[in-house]
C-alpha positions in Angstrom: 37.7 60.4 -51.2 36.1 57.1 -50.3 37.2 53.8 -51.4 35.1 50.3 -51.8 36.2 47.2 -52.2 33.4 45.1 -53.2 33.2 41.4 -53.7 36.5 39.7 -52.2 36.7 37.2 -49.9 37.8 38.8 -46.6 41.3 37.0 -44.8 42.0 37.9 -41.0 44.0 35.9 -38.5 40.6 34.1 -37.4 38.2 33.7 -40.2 37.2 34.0 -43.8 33.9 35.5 -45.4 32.7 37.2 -48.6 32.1 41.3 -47.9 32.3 44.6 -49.3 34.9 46.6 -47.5 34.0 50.5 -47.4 37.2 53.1 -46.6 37.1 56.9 -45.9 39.0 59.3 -44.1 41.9 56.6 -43.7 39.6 53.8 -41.9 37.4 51.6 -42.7 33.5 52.6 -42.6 32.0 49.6 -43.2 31.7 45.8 -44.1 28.9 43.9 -45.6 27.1 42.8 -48.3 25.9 44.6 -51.7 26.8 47.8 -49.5 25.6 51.5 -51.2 28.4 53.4 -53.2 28.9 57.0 -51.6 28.5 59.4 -54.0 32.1 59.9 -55.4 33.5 57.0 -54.0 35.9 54.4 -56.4 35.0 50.7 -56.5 37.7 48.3 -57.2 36.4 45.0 -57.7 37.4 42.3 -55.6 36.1 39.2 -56.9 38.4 36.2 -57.2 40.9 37.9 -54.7 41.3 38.0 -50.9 41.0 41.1 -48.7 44.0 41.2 -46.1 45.2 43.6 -43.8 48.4 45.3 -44.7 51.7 43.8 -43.8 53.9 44.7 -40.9 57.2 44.2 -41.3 58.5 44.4 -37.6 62.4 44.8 -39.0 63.7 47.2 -41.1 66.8 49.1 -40.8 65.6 52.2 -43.8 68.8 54.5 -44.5 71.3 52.9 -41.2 74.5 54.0 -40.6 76.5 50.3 -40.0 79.9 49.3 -40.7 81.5 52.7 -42.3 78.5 53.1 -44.8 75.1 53.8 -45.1 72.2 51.7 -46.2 71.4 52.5 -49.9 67.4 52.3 -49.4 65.7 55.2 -48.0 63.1 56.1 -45.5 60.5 57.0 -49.0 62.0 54.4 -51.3 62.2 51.5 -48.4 58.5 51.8 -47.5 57.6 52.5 -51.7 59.3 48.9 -52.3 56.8 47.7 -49.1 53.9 49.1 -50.5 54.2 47.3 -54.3 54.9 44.0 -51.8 51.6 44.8 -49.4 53.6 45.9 -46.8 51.7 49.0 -45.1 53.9 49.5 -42.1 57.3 49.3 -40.8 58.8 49.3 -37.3 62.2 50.6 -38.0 64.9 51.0 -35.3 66.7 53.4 -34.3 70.2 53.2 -33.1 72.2 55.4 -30.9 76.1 55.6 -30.5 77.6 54.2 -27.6 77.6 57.5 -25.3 74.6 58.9 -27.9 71.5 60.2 -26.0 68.7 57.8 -26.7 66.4 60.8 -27.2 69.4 62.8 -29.7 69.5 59.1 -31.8 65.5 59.0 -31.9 65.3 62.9 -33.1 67.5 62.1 -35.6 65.7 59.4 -36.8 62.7 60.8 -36.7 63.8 63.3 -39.7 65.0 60.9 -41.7 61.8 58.8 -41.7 59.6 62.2 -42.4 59.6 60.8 -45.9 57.9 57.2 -45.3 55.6 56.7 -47.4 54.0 54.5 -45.1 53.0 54.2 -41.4 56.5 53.5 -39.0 57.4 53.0 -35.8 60.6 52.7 -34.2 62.4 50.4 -32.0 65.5 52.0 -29.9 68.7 50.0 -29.0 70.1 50.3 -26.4 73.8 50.2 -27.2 75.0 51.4 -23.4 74.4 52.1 -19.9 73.9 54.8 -17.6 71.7 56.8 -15.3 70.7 58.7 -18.5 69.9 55.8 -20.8 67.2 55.0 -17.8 65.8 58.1 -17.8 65.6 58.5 -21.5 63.9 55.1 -22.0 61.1 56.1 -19.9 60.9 60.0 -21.7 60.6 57.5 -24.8 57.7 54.9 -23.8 55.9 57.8 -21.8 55.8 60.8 -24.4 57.3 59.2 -27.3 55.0 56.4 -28.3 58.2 53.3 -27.4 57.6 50.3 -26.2 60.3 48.1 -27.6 64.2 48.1 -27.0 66.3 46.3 -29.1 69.7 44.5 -27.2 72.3 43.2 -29.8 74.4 40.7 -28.6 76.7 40.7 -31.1 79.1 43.2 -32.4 81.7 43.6 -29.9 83.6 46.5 -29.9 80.6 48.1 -31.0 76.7 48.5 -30.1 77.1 45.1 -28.4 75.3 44.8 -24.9 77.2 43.0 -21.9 75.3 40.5 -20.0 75.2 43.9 -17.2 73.4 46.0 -19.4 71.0 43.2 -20.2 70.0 42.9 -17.1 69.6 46.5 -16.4 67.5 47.0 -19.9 64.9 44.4 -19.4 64.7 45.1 -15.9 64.0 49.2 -17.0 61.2 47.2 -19.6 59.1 45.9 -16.8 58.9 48.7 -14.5 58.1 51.0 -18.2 55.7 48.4 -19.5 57.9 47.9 -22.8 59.0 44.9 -24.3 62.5 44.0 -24.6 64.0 42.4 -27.7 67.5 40.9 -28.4 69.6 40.2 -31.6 71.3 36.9 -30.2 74.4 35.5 -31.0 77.1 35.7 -28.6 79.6 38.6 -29.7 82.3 37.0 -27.6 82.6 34.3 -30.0 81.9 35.1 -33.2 84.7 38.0 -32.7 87.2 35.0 -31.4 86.2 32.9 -34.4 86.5 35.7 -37.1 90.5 36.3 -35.9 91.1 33.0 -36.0 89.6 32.6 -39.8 91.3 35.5 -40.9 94.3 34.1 -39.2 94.1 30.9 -40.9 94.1 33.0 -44.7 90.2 32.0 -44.9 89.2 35.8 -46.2 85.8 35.4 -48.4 82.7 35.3 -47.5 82.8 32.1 -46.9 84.1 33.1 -43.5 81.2 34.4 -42.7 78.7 31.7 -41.7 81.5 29.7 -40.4 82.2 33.1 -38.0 79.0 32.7 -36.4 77.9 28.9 -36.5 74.0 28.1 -34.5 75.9 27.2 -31.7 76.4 30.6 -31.1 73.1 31.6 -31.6 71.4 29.1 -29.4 73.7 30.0 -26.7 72.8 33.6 -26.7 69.0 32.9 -27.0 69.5 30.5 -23.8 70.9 33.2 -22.2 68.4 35.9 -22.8 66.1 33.4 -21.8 67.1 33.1 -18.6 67.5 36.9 -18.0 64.1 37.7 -18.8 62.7 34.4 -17.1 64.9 35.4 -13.6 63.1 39.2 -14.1 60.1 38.4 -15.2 59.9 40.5 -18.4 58.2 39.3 -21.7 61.0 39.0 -24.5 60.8 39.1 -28.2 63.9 37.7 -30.6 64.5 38.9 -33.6 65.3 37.0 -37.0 65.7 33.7 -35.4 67.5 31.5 -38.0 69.0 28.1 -36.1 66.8 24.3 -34.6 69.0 25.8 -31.3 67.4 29.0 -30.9 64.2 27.7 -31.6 64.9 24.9 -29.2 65.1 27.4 -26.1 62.0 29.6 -27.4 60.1 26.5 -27.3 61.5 25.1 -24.1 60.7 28.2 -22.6 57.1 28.7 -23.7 56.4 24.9 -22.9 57.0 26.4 -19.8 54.7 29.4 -20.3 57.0 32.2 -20.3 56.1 35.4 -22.5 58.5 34.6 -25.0 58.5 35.4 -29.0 60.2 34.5 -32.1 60.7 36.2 -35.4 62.2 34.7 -38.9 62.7 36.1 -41.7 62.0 35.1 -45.0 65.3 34.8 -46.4 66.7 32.2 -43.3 63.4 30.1 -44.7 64.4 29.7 -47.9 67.9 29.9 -48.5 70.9 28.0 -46.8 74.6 28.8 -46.8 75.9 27.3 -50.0 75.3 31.0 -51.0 78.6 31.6 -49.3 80.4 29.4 -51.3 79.5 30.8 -55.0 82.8 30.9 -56.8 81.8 34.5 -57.5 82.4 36.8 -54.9 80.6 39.8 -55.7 77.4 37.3 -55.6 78.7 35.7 -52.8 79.1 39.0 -50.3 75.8 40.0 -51.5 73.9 37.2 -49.3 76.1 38.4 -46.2 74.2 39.4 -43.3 73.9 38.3 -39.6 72.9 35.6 -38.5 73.8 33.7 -42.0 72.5 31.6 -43.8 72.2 28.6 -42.0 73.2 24.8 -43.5 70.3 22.6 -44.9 68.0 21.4 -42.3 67.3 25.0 -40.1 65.2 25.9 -42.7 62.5 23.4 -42.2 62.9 23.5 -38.3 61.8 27.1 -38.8 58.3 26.5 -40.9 57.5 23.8 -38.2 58.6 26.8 -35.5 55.9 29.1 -37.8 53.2 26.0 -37.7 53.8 25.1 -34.2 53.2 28.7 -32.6 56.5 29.0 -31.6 57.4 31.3 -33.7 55.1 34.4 -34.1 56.3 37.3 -36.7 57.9 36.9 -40.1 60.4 39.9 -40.6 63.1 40.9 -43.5 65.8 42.9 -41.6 65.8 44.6 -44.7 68.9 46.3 -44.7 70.4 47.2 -48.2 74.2 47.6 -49.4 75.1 47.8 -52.9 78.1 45.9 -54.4 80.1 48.7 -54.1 79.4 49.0 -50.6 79.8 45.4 -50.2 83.8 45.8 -51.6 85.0 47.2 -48.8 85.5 43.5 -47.1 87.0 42.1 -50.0 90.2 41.3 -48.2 88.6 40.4 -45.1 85.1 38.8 -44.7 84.4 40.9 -41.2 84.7 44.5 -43.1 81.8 43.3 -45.8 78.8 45.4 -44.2 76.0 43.1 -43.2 72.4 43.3 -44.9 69.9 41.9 -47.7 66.9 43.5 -49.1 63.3 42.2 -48.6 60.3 44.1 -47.7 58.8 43.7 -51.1 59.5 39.9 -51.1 58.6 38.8 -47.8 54.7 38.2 -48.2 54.9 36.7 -51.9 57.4 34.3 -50.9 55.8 33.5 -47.9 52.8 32.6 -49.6 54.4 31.1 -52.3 56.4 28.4 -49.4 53.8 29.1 -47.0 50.2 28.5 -48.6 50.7 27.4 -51.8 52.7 24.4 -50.2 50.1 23.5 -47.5 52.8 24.4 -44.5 50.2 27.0 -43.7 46.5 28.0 -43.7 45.6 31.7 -45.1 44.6 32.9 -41.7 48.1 31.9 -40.2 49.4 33.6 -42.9 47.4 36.8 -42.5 49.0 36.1 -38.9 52.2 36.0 -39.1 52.7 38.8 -41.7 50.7 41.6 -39.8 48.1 40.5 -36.8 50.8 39.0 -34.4 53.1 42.2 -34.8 50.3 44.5 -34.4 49.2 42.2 -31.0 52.8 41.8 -29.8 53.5 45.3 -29.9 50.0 47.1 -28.8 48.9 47.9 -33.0 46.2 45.9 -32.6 43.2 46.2 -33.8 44.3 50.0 -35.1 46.9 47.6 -37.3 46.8 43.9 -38.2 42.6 43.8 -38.6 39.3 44.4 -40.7 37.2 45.7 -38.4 34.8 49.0 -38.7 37.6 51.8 -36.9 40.7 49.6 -38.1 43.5 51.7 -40.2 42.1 51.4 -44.0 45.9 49.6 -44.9 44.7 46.1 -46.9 45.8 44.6 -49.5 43.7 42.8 -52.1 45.9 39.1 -53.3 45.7 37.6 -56.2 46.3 34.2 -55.7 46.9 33.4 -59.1 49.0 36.5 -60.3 52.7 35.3 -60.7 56.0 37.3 -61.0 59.7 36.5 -61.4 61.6 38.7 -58.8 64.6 40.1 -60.1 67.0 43.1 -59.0 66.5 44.4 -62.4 62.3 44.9 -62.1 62.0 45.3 -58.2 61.7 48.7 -56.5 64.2 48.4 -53.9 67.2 50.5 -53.7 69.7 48.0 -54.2 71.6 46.1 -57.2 71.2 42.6 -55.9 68.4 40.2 -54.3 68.7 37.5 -52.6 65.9 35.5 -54.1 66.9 36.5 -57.8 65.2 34.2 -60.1 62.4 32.7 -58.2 58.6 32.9 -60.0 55.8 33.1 -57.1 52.7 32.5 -57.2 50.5 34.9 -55.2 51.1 38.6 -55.2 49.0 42.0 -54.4 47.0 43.1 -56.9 46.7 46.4 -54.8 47.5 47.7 -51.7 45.5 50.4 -49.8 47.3 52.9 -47.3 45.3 55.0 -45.5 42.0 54.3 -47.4 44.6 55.0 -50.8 45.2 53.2 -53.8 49.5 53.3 -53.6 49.6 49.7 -55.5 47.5 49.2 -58.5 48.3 46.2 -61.1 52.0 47.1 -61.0 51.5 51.0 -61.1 53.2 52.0 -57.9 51.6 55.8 -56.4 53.9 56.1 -53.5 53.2 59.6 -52.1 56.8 60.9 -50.3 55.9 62.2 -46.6 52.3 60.5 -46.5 53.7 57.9 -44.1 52.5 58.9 -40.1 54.5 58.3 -37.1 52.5 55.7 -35.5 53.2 55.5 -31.6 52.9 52.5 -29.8 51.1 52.3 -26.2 53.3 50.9 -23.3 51.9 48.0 -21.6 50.9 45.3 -24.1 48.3 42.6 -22.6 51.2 40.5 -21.9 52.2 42.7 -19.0 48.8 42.0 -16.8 49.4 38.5 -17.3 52.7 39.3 -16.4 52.5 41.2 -12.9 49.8 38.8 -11.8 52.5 35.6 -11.7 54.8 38.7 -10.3 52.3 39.1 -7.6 51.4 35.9 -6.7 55.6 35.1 -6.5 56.7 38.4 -4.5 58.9 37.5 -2.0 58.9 37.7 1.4 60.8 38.0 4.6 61.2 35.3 7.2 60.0 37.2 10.5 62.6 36.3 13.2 
C-alpha cells in the first residue's frame, strides 16, 4: 500500500513549500508537484493543512514501576494516545534497580514495549555503580542501539545518583560516544525539606512544590554543568522548569559548551496554585517532579524555547490514577509522581506557541521532533521530509479546535492536567510508517506495529567535541 498526500503546504525545521508527499513501504518515495498516483495508492488531500514530521516526544515513562505502583498507561495505549496527538515516536526509559543489571532492566523493558504502537527508543538510568554498570553501558551503546543515560539527582534513598557516580557515568559517555542526561534537583535537599514539612503538620500536596523550590533545581543543574564542562562530555537536561536552571544552561552555552534543555509542556503553562486547590484529589493529580513552578518561570521558559537555549519540548508522561494518587494522602511524599501528556503536547504547544506569535512554524516543527531526532542521532531517518526519511507526518489543521478533557482523551488515566482548555490547531491525521493511524478523530492504532528504533553512538556533537579535547590534552612538564 502507497499513500499520497497531495496539496499541503510542507513544514520542516528550515523551510516551507507547497508539494505532494508520496509514502510506500514505510518511507517516503517522493516530493513534488502534481506527482502521478501509483496504481492502488490512497490520496488524502492536503489542501489548507500543513505537512509535518511526526512528533518525538523524548520523555515518556509508558507502564514504570515508581513509588509502590505502576503507571496506569501502557506501552500500546501510551503510544495510541501519541498517535491521535501526532506523536510518532517515543524515547522511553528504562530503569534498573539499584544492584539491577543494566542489560536484565533493558530486556525487561524491551517486552513490555513489544506492544508500541509506535516507533521507541529507550534511555537507561543509571541508578548505581560498579565494574558491571561499565561494562553493560558499553554492551548497550555497541550492540543495543543506546546512546543516552539518564542520571536522576533526586530521590534519595532510591535511584538517586551521588556526585561519584556522576562523574563516573559521563565520563563512561565520552569514551562510548553517548550522551548523558540528568534529572536535576538536588535530592539532598528536597528529602531535608520534605521531613521538615511533614514535621511541621504541612501534609497535602501543597507540600509538594514547597519540597523542591527552583533553588534546588538551579543548584543541581549548576552542578552537572560543571561535571560535564570539567570532562568534556555533551549533556542534555530533562524537563527543565525554573529562570535558575535555565540561567546555567544559558551561561554555559554562552560559553559554547554542548549543553541542552528540555521543557515540558505542562511547566509552560501551568504554575503552582494547582497545589493549592481546596480539593485534594484534584490537587495530587498535578503532582509530579519538578512542580509546578510560581508565576513568572513559565514565561522565562518560552524566551528559553525562542532564544535557542532550550531545544526539545517533552511530557514526562507518566500516568497514576486517583486511586493510585491516595496512597499519599497523609503525607505529600508517598503521592506517586506523574501527569499525562503525549496527546497534548503539540496542540498546546501550538496553541501558546504559534497561535500566540512566541514562535514561527519551523521552530515549532523544531522543537517537537527535528531537534530530538538531531540531539540523539534520528536524524534525518526521524524529524524530516526528505526522499528516504521514515513516512511518520502529520497533516495540521490549523483551524480544527478541540476541548481536552479526561473524559474524551485516549490516555489511560482519569485526570488531565490541562482539563478544560479549547486549542486551536490539531492533527487532522497522522501517518506511521506510510499508515493512516489518525484520521479525523478515528484512531487505527495497530498493537505491536511500533519498531525498536536504535540509536547510533556518536552524535555530531562528539567530533566537535574531541577536537577542543585534542587541542586541550595535557601535557607533562619535561624536567
Amino acid at each position: 500500500m502507497s499513500l499520497l498526500i497531495r496539496g499541503a503546504t510542507v513544514i520542516t525545521h528550515d523551510e516551507s513549500y507547497k508539494a505532494d508527499v508520496l509514502c510506500a513501504e514505510g518511507v517516503i518515495r517522493a516530493i513534488g508537484n502534481n506527482l502521478d498516483v501509483p496504481t492502488g495508492c490512497e490520496v488524502l488531500d492536503g489542501s489548507g493543512q500543513y505537512l509535518m514530521p511526526g512528533g518525538i516526544d523524548p520523555h515518556t515513562h509508558m507502564q514504570l514501576p515508581f513509588m509502590g505502583t505502576v503507571a496506569s498507561e501502557d506501552f500500546f495505549s501510551g503510544t495510541a494516545a501519541g498517535l491521535a496527538g501526532g506523536t510518532t515516536s517515543i524515547i522511553d526509559f528504562v530503569i534498573p534497580n539499584p544492584q539491577q543489571s543494566l542489560l536484565e532492566a533493558f530486556q525487561q523493558w524491551r517486552g513490555w514495549a513489544e506492544k508500541s504502537a509506535s516507533d521507541y527508543g529507550f534511555h537507561v538510568a543509571i541508578t548505581w555503580w560498579s565494574e558491571q554498570v561499565r561494562e553493560e553501558m558499553a554492551e548497550l551503546v555497541q550492540h543495543h542501539g543506546i546512546n543516552s543515560f539518564k542520571h536522576f539527582m533526586a530521590y534519595k534513598n532510591a535511584i538517586m545518583a551521588a556526585d561519584d557516580t556522576l562523574v563516573a557515568s559521563f565520563e563512561r559517555c565520552l569514551e562510548l560516544g553517548a550522551v548523558p542526561t540528568v534529572h536535576a534537583e538536588n535530592g539532598e535537599l528536597v528529602y531535608h525539606l520534605q521531613r521538615k514539612l511533614l514535621a511541621q503538620g504541612i501534609t497535602g500536596p501543597e507540600a509538594h512544590p514547597l519540597s523542591r523550590p527552583s533553588q534546588v533545581e538551579g543548584e543541581a543543574a549548576s552542578r552537572a554543568i560543571r561535571i560535564a564542562e570539567t570532562l568534556g562530555t555533551p549533556l542534555y537536561l530533562v524537563h527543565v522548569s525554573t529562570q535558575e536552571a535555565l540561567d546555567e544552561i544559558s551561561y554555559a552555552r554562552g560559553k559554547g559548551q554542548p549543553v541542552y534543555g528540555e521543557v515540558l509542556a505542562g511547566h509552560l503553562l501551568l504554575d503552582d496554585s494547582v497545589y493549592r486547590d481546596p480539593d485534594w484529589q484534584t490537587a495530587a493529580g498535578y503532582v509530579m517532579s519538578p512542580p509546578f513552578r510560581p508565576r513568572g518561570h513559565q514565561e522565562a521558559l518560552w524566551r528559553g524555547l525562542q532564544s535557542g537555549n532550550l531545544h526539545t519540548t517533552a511530557t514526562d508522561h507518566c500516568c497514576f490514577c486517583a486511586e493510585q494518587k491516595a496512597a499519599g494522602r497523609d503525607d505529600f511524599s508517598k503521592i506517586p509522581n506523574g501527569t499525562a501528556g503525549i496527546e497534548d503536547r503539540m496542540a498546546v504547544l501550538w496553541d501558546e506557541g504559534v497561535n500566540t506569535g512566541r514562535l514561527s512554524m519551523q521552530e515549532f516543527v523544531a522543537l517537537t521532533s527535528t531537534n530530538t531526532a538531531k540531539i540523539f542521532n534520528l536524524y534525518p531517518r526521524k524529524g524530516a521530509i526528505r526522499v528516504g526519511a521514515d513516512a511518520d507526518l502529520v497533516l495540521w489543521d490549523p483551524q480544527g479546535s478541540r476541548t481536552i478533557s479526561a473524559k474524551t482523551h485516549h490516555q489511560q488515566v482519569d485526570f488531565n492536567i490541562f482539563e478544560g482548555k479549547t486549542v486551536r490547531g490539531v492533527p487532522s491525521h497522522t501517518i506511521s510508517q506510510g499508515k493512516l493511524v489518525w484520521a479525523d478523530g478515528d484512531l487505527r492504532a495497530e498493537r505491536g506495529a511500533g519498531r525498536y528504533i536504535e540509536r547510533p553512538a556518536y552524535p555530531a556533537v562528539f567530533d566537535l567535541l574531541s577536537k577542543r579535547a585534542e587541542r586541550h590534552k595535557p601535557t607533562a612538564v619535561k624536567r
